[in-house]
MARBA-3410 file (N, C-alpha, C, O; in Angstrom, 1 decimal):
74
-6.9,-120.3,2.3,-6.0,-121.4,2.6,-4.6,-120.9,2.5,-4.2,-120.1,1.6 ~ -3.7,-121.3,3.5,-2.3,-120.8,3.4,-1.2,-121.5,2.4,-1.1,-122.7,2.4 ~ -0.6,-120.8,1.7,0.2,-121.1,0.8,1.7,-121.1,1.8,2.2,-120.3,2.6 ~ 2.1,-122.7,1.2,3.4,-123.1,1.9,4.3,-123.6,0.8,4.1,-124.5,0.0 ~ 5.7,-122.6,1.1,7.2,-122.7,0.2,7.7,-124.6,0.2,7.7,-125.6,0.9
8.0,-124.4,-0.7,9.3,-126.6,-1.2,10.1,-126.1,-1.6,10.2,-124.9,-1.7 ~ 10.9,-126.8,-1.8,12.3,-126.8,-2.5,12.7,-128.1,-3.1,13.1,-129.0,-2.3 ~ 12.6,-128.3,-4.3,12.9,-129.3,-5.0,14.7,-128.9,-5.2,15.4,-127.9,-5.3 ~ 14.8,-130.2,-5.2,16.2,-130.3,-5.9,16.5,-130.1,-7.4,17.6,-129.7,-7.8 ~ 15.6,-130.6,-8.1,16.6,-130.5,-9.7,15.2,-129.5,-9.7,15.9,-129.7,-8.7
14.0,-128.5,-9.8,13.1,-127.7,-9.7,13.3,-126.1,-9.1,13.0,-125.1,-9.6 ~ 13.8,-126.5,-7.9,14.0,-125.2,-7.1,13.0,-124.9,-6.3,12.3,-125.9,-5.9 ~ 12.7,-123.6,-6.0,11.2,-123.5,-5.2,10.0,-123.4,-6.1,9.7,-123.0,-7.3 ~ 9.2,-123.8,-5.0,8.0,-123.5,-5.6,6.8,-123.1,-4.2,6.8,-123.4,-3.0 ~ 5.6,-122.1,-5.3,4.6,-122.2,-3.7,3.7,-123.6,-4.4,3.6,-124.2,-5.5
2.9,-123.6,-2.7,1.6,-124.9,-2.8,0.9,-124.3,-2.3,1.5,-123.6,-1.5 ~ -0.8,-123.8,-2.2,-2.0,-123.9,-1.6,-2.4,-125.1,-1.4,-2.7,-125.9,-2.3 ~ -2.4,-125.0,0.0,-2.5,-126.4,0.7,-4.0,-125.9,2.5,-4.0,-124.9,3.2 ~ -4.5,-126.5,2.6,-5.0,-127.1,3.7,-4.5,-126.9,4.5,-3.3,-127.3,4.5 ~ -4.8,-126.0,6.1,-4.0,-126.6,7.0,-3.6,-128.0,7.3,-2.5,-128.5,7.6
-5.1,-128.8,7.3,-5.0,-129.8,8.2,-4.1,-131.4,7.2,-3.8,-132.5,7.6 ~ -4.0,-130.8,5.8,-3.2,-131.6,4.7,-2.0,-132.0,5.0,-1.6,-131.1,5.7 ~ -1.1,-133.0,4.8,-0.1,-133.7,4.5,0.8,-132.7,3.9,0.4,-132.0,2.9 ~ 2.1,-132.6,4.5,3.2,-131.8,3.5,3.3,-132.5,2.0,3.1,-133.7,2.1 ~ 3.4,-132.2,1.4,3.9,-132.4,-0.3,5.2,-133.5,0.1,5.9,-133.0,1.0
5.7,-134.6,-0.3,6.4,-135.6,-0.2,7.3,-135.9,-1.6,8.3,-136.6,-1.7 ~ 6.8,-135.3,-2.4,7.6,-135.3,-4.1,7.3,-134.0,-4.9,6.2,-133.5,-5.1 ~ 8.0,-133.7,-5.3,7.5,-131.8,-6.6,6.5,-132.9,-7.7,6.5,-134.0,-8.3 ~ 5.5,-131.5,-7.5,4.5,-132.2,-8.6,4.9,-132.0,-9.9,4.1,-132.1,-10.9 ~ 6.0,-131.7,-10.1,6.5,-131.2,-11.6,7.6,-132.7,-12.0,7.1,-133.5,-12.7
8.7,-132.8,-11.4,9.0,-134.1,-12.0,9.2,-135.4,-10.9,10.0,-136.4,-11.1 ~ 8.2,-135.3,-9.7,8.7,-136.4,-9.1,9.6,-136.7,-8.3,9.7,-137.9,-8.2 ~ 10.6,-135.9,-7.5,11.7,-136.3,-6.8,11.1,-135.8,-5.4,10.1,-135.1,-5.1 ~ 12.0,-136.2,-4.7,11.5,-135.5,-3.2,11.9,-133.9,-2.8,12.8,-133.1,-2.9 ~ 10.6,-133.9,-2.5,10.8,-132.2,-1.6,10.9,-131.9,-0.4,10.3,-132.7,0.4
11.6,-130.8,0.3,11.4,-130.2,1.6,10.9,-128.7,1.3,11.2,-127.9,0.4 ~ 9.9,-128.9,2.8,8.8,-127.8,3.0,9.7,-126.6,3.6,10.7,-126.8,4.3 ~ 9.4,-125.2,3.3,10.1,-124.6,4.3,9.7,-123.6,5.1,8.5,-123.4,5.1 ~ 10.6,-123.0,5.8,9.9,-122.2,6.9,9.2,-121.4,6.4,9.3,-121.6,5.2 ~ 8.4,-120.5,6.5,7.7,-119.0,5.6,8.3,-118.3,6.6,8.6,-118.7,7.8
8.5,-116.9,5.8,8.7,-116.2,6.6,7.1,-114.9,6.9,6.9,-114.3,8.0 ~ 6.5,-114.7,5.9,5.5,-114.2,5.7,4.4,-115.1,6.2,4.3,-116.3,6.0 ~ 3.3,-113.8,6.9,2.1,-115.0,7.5,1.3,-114.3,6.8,1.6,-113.2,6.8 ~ 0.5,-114.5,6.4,-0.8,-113.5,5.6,-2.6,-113.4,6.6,-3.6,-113.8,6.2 ~ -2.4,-113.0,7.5,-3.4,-112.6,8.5,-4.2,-112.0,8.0,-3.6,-111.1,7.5
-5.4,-111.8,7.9,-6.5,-111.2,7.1,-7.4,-111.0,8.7,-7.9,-111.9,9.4 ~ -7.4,-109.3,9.0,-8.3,-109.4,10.2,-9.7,-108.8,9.9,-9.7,-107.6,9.5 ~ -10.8,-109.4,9.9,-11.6,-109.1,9.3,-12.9,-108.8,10.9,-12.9,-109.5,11.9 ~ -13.5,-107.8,10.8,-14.9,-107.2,11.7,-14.2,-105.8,12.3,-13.2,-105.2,11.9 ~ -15.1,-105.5,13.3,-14.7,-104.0,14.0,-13.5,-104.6,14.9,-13.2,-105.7,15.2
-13.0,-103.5,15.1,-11.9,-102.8,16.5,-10.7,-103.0,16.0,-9.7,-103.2,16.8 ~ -10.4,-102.9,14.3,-9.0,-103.4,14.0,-8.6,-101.7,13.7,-7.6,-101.5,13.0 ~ -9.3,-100.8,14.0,-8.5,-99.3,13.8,-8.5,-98.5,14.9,-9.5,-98.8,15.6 ~ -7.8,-97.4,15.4,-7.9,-97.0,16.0,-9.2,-96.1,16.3,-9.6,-95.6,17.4 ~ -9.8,-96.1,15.1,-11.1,-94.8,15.1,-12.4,-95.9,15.5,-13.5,-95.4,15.9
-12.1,-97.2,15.5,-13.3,-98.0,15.8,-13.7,-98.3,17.7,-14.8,-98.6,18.3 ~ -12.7,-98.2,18.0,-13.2,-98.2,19.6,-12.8,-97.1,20.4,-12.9,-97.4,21.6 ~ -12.3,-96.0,20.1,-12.2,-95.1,20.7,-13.5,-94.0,21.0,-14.2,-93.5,20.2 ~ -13.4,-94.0,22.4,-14.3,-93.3,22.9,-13.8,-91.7,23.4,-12.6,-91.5,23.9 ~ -14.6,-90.8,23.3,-14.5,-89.4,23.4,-13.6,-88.8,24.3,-12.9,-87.8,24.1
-13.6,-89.7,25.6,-12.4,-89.4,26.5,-11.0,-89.3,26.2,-10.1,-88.6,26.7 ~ -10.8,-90.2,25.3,-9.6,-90.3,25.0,-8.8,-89.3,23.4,-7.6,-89.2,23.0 ~ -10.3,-88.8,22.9,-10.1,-87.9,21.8,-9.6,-86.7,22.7,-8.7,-86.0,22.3 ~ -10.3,-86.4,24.0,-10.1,-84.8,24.6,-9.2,-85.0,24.9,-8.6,-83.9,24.9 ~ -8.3,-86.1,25.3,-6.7,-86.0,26.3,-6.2,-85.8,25.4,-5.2,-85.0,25.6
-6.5,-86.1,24.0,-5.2,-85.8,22.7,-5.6,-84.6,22.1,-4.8,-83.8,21.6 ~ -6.4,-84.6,22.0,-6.6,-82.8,21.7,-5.8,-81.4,23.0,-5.1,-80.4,22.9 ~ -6.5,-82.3,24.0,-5.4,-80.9,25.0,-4.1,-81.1,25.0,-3.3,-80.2,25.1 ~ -3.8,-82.2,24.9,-2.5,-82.0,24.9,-0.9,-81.9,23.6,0.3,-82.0,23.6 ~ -2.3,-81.6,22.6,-1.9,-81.1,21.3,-1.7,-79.8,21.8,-0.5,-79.5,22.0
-2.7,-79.0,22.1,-3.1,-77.6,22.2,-1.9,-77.2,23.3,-1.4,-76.1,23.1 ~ -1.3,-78.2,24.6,-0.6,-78.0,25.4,0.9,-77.7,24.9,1.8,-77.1,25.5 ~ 1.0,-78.4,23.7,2.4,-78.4,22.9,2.6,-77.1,21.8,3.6,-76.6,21.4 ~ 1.3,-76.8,21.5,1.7,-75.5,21.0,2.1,-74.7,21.0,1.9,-73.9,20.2
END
């Protein structure tokens, strides 16, 4: 679940784990006054199965071009 920044006024910030599909926070749960949500700047993407490295879909053709042309720079 994505955790999203408030800003209380007499509080300051705080985080929330929230729901996407939930309602913004409308008062700080600490004393009750109104809050605004704010932008994140951080997304926390978790990529989870194959093809997220380079060593997972590469095929041999493309090992030999970088090997000769290692060997070419030597």
């Amino acid at each position: 679940m994505p955790t999203y920044d408030y800003r209380c006024e007499q509080c300051g910030k705080f985080q929330i784990t929230q729901g996407i599909k939930e309602e913004p926070l409308k008062q700080c749960p600490t004393c009750g006054k109104p809050v605004n949500r704010l932008i994140g700047k951080n997304v926390n993407i978790i990529l989870k199965g194959s093809g997220f490295y380079s060593t997972d879909n590469r095929n041999s053709s493309s090992e030999n071009k970088a090997e000769s042309s290692e060997s070419k720079a030597s």
